[in-house]
mmCIF file as gemmi writes it, N, C-alpha and C atoms, coordinates in Angstrom:
data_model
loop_
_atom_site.group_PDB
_atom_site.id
_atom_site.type_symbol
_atom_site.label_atom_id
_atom_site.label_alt_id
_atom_site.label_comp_id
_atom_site.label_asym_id
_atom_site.label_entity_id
_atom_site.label_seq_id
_atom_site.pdbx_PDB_ins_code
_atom_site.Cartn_x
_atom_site.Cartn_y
_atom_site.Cartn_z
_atom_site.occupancy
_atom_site.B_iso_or_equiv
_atom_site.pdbx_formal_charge
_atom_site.auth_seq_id
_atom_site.auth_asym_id
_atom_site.pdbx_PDB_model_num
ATOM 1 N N . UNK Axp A 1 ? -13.419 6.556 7.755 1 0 ? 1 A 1
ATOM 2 C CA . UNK Axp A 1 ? -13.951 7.68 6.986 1 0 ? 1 A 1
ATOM 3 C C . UNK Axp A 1 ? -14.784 7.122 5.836 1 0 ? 1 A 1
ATOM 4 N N . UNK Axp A 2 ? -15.919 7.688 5.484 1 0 ? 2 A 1
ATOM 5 C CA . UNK Axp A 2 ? -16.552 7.296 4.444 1 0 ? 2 A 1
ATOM 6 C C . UNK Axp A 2 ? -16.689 7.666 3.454 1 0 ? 2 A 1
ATOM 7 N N . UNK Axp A 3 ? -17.214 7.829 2.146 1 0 ? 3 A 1
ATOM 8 C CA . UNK Axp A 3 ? -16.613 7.916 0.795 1 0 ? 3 A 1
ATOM 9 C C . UNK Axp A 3 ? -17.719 9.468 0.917 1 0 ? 3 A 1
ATOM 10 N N . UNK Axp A 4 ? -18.258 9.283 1.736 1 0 ? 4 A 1
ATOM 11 C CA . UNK Axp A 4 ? -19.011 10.998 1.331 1 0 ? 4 A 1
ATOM 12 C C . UNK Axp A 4 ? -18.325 11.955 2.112 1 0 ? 4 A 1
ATOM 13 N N . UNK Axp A 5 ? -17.492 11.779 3.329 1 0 ? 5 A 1
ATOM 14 C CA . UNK Axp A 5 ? -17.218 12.615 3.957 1 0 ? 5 A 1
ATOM 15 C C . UNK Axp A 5 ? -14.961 12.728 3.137 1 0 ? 5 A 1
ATOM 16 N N . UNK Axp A 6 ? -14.75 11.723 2.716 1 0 ? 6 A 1
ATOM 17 C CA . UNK Axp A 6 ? -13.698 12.331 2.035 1 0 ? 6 A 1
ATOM 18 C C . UNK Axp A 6 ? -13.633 13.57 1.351 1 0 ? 6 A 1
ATOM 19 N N . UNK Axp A 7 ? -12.646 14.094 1.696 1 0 ? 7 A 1
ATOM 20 C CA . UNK Axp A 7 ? -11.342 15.751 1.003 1 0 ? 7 A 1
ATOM 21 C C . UNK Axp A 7 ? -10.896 14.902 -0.29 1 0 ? 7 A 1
ATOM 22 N N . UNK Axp A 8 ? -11.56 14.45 -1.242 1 0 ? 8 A 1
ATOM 23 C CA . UNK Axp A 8 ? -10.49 14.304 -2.595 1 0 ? 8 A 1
ATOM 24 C C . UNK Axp A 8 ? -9.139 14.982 -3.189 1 0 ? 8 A 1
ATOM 25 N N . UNK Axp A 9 ? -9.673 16.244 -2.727 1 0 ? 9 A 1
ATOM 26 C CA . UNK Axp A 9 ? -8.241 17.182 -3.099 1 0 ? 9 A 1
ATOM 27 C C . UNK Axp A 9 ? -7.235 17.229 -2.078 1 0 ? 9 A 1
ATOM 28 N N . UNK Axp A 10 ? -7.771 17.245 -0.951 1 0 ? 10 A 1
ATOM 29 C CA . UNK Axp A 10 ? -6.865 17.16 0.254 1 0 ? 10 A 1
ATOM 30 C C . UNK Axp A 10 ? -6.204 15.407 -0.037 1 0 ? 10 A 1
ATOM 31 N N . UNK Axp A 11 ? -7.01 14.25 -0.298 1 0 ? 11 A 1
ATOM 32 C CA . UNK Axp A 11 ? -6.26 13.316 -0.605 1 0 ? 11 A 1
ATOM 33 C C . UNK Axp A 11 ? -4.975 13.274 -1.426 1 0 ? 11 A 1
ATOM 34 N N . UNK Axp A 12 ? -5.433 13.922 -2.729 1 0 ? 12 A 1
ATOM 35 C CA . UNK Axp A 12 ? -4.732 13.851 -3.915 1 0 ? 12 A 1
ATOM 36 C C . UNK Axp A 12 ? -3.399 14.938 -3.554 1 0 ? 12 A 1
ATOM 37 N N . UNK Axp A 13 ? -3.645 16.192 -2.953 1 0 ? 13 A 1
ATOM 38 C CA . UNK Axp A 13 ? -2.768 16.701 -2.839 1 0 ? 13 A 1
ATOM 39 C C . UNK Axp A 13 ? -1.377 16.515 -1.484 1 0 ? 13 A 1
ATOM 40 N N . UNK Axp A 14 ? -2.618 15.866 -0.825 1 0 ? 14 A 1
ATOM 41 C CA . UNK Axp A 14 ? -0.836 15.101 0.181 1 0 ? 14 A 1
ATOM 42 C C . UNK Axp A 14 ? -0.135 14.438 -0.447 1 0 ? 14 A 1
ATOM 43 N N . UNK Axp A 15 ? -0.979 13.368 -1.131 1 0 ? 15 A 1
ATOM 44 C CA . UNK Axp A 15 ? 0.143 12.265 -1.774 1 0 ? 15 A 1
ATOM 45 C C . UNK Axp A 15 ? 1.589 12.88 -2.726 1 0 ? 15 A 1
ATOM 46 N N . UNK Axp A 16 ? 0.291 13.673 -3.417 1 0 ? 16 A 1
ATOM 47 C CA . UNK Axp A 16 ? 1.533 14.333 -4.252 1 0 ? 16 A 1
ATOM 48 C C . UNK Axp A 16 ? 2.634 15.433 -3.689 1 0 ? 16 A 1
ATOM 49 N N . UNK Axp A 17 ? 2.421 15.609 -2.47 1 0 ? 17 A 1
ATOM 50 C CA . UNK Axp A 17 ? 3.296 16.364 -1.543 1 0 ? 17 A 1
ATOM 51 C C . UNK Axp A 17 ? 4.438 16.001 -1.302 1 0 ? 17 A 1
ATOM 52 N N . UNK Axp A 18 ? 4.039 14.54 -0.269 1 0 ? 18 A 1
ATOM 53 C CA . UNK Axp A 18 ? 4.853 13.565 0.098 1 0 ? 18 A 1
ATOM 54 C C . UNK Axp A 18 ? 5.872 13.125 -1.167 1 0 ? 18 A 1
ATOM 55 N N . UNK Axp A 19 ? 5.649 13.362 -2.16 1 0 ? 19 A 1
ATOM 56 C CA . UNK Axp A 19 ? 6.837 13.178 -3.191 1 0 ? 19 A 1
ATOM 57 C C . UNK Axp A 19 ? 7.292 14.2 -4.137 1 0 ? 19 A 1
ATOM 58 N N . UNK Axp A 20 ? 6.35 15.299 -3.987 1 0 ? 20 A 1
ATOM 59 C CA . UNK Axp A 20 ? 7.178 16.269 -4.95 1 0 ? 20 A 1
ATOM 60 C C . UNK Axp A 20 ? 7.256 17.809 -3.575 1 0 ? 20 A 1
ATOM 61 N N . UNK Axp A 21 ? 7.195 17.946 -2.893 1 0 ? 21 A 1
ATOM 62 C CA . UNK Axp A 21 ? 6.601 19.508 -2.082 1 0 ? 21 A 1
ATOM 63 C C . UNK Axp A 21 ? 5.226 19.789 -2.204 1 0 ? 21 A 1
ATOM 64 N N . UNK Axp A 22 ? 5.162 21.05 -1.727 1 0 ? 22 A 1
ATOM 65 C CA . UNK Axp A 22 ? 4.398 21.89 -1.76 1 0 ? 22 A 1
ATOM 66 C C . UNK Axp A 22 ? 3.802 22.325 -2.57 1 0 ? 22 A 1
ATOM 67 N N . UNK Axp A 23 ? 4.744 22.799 -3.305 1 0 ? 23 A 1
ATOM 68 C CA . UNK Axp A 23 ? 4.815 23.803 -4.564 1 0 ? 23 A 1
ATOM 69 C C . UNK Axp A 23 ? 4.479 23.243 -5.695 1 0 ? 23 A 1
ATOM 70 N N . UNK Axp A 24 ? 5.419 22.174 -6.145 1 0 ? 24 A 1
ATOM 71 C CA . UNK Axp A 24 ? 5.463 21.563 -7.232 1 0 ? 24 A 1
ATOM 72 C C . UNK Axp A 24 ? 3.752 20.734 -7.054 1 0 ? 24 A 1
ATOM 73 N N . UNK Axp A 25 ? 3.543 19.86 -5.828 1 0 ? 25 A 1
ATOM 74 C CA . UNK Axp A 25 ? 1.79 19.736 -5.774 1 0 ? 25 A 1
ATOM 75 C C . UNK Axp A 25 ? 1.131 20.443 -6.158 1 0 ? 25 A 1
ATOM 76 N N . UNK Axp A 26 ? 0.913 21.679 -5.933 1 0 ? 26 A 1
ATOM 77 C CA . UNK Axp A 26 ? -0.074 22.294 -5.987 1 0 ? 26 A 1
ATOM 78 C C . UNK Axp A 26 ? 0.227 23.097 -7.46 1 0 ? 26 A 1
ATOM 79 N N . UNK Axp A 27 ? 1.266 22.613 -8.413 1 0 ? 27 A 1
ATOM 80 C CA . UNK Axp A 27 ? 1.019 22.792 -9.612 1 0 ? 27 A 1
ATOM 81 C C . UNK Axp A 27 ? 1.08 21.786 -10.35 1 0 ? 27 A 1
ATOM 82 N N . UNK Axp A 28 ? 1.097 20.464 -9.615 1 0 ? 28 A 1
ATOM 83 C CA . UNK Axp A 28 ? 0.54 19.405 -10.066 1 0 ? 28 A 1
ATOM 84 C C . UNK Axp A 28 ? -1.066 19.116 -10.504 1 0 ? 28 A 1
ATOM 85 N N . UNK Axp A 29 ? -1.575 19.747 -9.478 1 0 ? 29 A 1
ATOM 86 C CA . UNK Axp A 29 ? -3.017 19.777 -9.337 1 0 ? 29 A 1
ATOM 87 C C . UNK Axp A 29 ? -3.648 20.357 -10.303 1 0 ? 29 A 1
ATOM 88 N N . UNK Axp A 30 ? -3.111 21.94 -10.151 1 0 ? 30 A 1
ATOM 89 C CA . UNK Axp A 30 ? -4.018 23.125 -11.16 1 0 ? 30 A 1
ATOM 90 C C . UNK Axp A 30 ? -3.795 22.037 -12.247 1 0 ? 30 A 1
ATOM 91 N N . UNK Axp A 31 ? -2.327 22.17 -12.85 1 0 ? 31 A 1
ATOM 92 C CA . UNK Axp A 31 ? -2.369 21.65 -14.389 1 0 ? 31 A 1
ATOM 93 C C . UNK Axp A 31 ? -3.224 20.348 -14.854 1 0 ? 31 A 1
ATOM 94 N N . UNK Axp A 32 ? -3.248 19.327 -13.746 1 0 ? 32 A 1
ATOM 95 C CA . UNK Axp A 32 ? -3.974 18.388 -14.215 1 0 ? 32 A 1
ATOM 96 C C . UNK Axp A 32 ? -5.718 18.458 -13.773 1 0 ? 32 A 1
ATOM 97 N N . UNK Axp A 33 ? -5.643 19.096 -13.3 1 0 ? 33 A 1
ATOM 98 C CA . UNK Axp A 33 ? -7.026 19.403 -12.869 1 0 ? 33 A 1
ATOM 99 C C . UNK Axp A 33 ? -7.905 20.082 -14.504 1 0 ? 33 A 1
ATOM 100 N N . UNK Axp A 34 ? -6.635 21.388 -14.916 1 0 ? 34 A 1
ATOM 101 C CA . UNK Axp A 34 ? -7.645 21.503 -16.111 1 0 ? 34 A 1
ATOM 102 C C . UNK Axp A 34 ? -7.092 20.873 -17.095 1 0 ? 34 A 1
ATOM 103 N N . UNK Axp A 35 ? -6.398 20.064 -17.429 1 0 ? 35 A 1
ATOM 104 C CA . UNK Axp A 35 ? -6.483 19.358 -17.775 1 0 ? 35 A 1
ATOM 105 C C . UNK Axp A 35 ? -7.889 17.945 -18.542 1 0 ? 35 A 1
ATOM 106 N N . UNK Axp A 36 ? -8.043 18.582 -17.389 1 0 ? 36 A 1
ATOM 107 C CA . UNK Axp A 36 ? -9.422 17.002 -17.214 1 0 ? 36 A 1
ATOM 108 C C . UNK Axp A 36 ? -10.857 17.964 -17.281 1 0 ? 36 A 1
ATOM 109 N N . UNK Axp A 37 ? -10.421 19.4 -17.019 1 0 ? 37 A 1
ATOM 110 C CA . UNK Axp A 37 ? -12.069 20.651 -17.313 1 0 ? 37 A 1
ATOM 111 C C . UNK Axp A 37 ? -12.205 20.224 -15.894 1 0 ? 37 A 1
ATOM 112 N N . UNK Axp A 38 ? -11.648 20.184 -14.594 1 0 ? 38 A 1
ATOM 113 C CA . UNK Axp A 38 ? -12.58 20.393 -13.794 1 0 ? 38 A 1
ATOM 114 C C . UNK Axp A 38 ? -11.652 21.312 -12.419 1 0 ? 38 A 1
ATOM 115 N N . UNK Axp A 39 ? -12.561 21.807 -11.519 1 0 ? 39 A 1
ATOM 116 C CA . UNK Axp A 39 ? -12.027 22.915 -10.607 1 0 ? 39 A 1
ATOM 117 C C . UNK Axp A 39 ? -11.4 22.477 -9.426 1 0 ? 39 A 1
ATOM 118 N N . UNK Axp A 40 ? -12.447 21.197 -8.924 1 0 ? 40 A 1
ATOM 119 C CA . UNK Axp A 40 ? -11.953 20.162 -8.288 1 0 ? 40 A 1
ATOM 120 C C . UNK Axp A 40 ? -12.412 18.948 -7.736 1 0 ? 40 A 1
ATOM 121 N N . UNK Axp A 41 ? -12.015 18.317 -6.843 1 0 ? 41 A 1
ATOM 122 C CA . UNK Axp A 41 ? -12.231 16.255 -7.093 1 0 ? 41 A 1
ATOM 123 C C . UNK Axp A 41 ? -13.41 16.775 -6.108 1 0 ? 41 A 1
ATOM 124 N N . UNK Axp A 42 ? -14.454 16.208 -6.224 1 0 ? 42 A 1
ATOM 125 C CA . UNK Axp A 42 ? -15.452 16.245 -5.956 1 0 ? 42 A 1
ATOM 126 C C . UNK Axp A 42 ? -15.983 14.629 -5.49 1 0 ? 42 A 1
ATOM 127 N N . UNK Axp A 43 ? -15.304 13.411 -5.98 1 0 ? 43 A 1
ATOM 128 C CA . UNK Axp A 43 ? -16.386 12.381 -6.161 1 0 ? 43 A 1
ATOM 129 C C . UNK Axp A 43 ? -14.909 11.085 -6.223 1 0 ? 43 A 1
ATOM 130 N N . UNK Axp A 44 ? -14.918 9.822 -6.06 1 0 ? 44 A 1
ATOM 131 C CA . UNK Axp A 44 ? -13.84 9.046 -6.242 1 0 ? 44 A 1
ATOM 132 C C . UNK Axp A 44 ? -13.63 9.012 -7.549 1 0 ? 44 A 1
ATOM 133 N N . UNK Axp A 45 ? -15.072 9.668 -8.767 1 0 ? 45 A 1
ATOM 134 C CA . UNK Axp A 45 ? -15.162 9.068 -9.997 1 0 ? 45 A 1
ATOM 135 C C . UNK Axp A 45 ? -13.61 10.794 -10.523 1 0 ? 45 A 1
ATOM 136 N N . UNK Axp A 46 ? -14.034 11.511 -10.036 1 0 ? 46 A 1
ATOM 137 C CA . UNK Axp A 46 ? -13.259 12.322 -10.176 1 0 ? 46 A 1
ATOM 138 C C . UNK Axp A 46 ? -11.801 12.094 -10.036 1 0 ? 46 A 1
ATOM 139 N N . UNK Axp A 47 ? -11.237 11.317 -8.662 1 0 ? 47 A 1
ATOM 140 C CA . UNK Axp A 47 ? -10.21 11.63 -8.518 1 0 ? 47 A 1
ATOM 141 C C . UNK Axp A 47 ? -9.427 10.303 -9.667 1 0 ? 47 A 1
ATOM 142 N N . UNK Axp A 48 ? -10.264 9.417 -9.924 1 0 ? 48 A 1
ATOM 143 C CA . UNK Axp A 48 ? -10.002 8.557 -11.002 1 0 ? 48 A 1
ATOM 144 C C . UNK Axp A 48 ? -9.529 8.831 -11.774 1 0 ? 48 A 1
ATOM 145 N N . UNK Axp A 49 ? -10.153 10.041 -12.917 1 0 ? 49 A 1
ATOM 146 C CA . UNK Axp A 49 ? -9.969 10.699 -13.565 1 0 ? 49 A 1
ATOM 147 C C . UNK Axp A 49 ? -8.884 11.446 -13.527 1 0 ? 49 A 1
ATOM 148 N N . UNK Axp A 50 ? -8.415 12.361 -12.151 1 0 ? 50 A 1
ATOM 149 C CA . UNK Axp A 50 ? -7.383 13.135 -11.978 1 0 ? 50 A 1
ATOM 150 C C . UNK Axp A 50 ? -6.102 12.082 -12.199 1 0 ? 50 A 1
ATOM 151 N N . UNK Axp A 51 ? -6.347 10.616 -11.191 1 0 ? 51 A 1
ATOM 152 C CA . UNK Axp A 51 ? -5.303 10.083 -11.466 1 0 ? 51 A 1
ATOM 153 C C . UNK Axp A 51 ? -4.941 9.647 -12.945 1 0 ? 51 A 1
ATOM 154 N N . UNK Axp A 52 ? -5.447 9.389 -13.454 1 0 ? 52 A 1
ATOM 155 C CA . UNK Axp A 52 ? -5.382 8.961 -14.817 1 0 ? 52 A 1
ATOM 156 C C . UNK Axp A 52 ? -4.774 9.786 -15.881 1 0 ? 52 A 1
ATOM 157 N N . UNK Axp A 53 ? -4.698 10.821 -15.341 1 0 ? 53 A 1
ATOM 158 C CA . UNK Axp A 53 ? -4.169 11.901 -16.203 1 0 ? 53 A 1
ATOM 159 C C . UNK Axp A 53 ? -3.049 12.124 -15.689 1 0 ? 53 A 1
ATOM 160 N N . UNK Axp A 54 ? -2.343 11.786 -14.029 1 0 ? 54 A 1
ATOM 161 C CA . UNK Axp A 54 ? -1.259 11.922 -13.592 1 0 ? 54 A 1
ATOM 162 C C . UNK Axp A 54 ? -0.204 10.928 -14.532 1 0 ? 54 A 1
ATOM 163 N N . UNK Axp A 55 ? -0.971 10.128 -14.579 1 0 ? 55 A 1
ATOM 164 C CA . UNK Axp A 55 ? -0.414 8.401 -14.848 1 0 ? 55 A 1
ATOM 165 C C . UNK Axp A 55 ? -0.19 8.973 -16.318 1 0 ? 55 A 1
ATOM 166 N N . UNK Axp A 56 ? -0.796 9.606 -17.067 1 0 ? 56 A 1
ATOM 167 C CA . UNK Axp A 56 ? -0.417 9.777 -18.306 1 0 ? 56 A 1
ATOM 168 C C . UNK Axp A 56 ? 1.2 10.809 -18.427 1 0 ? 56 A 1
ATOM 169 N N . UNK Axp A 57 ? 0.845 11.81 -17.671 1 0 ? 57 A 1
ATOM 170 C CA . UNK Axp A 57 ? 2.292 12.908 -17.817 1 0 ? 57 A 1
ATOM 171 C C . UNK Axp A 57 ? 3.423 12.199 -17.376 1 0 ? 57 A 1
ATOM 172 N N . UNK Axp A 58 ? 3.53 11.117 -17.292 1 0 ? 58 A 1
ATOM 173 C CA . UNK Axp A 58 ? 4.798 10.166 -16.982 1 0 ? 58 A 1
ATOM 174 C C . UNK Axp A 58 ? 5.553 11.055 -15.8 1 0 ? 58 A 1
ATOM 175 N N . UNK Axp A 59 ? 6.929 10.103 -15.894 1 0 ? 59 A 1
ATOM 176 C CA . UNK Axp A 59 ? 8.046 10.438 -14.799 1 0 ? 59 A 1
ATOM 177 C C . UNK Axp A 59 ? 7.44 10.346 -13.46 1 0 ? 59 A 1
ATOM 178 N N . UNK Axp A 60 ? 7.808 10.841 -12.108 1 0 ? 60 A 1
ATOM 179 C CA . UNK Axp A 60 ? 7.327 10.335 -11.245 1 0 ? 60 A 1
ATOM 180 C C . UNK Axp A 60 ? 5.768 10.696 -10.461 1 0 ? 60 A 1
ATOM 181 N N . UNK Axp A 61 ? 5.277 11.21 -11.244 1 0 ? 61 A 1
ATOM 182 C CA . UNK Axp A 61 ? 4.243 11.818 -11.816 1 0 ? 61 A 1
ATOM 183 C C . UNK Axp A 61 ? 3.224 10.299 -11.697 1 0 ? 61 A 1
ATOM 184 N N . UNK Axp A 62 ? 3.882 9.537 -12.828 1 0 ? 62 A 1
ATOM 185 C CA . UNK Axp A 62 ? 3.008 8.329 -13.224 1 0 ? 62 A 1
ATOM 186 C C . UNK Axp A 62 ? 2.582 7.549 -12.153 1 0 ? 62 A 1
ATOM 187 N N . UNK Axp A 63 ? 3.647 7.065 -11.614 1 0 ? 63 A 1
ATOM 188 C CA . UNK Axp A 63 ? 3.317 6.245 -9.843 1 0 ? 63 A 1
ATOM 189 C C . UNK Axp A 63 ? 2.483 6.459 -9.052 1 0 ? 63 A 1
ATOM 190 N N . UNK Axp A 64 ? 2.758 7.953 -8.708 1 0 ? 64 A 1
ATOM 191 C CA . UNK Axp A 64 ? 1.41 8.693 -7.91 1 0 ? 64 A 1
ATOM 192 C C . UNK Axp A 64 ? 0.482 8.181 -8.432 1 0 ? 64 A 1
ATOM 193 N N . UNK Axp A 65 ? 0.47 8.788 -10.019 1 0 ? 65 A 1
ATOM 194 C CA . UNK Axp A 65 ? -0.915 8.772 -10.488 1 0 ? 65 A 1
ATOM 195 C C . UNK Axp A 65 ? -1.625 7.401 -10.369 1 0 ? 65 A 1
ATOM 196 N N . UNK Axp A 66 ? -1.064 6.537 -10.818 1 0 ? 66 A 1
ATOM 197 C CA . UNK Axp A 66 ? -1.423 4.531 -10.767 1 0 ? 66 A 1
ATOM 198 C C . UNK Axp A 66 ? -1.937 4.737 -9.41 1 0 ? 66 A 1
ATOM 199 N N . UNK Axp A 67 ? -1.196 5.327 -8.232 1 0 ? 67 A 1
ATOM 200 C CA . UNK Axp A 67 ? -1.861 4.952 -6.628 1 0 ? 67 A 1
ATOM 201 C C . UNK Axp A 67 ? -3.051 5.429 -6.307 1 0 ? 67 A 1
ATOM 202 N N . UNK Axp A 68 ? -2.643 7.108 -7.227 1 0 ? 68 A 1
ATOM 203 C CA . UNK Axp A 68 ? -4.047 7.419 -6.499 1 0 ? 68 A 1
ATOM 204 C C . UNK Axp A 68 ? -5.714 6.953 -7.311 1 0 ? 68 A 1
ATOM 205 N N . UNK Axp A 69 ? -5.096 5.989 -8.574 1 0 ? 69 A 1
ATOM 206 C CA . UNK Axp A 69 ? -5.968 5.473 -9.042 1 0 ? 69 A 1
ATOM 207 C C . UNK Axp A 69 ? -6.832 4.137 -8.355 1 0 ? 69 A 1
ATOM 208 N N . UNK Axp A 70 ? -5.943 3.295 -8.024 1 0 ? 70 A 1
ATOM 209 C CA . UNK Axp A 70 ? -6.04 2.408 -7.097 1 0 ? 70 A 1
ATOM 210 C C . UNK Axp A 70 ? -7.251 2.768 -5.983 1 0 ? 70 A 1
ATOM 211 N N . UNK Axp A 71 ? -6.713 3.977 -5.095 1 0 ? 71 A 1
ATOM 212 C CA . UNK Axp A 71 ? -6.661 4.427 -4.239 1 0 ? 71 A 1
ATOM 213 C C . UNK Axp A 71 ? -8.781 4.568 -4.16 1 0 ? 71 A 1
ATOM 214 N N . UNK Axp A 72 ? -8.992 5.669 -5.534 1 0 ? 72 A 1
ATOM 215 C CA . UNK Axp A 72 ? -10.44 6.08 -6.278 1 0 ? 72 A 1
ATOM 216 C C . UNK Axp A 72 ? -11.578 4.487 -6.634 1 0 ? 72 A 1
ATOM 217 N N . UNK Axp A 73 ? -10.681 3.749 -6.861 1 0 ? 73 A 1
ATOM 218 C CA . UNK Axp A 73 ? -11.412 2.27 -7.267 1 0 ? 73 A 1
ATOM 219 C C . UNK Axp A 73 ? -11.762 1.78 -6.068 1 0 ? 73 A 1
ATOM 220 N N . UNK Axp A 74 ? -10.827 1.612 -4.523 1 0 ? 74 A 1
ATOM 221 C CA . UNK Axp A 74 ? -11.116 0.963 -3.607 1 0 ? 74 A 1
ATOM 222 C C . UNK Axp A 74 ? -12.108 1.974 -2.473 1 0 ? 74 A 1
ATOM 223 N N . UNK Axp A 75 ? -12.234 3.158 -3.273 1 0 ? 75 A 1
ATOM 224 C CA . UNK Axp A 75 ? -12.826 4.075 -2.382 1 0 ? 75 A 1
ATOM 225 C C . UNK Axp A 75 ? -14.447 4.747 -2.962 1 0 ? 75 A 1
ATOM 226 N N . UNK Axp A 76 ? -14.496 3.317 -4.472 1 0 ? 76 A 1
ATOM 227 C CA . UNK Axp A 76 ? -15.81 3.773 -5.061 1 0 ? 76 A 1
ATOM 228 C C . UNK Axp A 76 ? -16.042 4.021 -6.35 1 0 ? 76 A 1
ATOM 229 N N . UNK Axp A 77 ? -15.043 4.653 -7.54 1 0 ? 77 A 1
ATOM 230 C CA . UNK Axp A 77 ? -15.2 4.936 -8.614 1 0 ? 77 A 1
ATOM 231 C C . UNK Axp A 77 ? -15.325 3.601 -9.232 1 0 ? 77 A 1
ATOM 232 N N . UNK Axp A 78 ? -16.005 4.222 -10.431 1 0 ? 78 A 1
ATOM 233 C CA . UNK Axp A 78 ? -15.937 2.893 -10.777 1 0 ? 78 A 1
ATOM 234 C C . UNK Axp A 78 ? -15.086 2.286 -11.945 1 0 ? 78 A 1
ATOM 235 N N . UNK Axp A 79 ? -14.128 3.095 -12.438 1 0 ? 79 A 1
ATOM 236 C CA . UNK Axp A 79 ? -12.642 2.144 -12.639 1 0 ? 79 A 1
ATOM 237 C C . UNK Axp A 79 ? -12.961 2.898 -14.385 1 0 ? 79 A 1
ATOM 238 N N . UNK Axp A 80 ? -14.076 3.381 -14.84 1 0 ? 80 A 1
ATOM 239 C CA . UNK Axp A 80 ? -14.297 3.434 -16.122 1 0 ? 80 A 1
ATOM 240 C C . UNK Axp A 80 ? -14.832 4.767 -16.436 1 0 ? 80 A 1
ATOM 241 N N . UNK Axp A 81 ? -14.135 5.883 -15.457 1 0 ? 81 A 1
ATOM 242 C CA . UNK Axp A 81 ? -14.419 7.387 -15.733 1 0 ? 81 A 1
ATOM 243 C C . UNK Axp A 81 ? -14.402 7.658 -16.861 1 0 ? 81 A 1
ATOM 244 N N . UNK Axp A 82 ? -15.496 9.017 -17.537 1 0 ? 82 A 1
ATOM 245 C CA . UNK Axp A 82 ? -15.248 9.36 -19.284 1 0 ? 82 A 1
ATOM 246 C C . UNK Axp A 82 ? -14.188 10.159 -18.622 1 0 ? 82 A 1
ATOM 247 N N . UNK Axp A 83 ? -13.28 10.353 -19.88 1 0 ? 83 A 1
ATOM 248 C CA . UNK Axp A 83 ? -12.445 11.414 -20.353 1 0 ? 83 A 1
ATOM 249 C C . UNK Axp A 83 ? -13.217 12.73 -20.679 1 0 ? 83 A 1
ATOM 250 N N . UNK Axp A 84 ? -12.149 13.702 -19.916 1 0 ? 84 A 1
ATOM 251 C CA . UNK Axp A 84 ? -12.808 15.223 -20.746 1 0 ? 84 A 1
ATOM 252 C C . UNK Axp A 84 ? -12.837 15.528 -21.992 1 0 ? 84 A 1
């Protein structure tokens, strides 16, 4: 798959599935999404960003967030997203 045809949100939101549900994902998302001012991951530089803000709300929260940061760097961002 290539970095233009990636689901960012569909990325971000399995991962966070696979460890919290459904539910709790998808209010993982909203909150950190505005969080950061945006509607949704659009770009790796984005999901950088999203992770970065996971990684900040601690607890198991943070882990995700570090992976799916990882995840945005090896898939293109470039490691030095602005903050909202």
């Amino acid at each position: 798959m290539t970095s233009s045809a990636t689901d960012w949100n569909e990325l971000a939101r399995s991962k966070l599935e696979k460890v919290f549900g459904a539910a709790e994902a998808e209010r993982l998302m909203r909150k950190s999404l505005s969080q950061i001012g945006l509607a949704t991951l659009d770009s790796a530089d984005d999901l950088h960003r999203f992770a970065n803000e996971l990684s900040a709300s601690g607890g198991f929260a943070a882990p995700v967030g570090a992976m799916l940061s990882l995840t945005a760097v090896l898939r293109g961002a470039s490691g030095s997203s602005p903050q909202a």
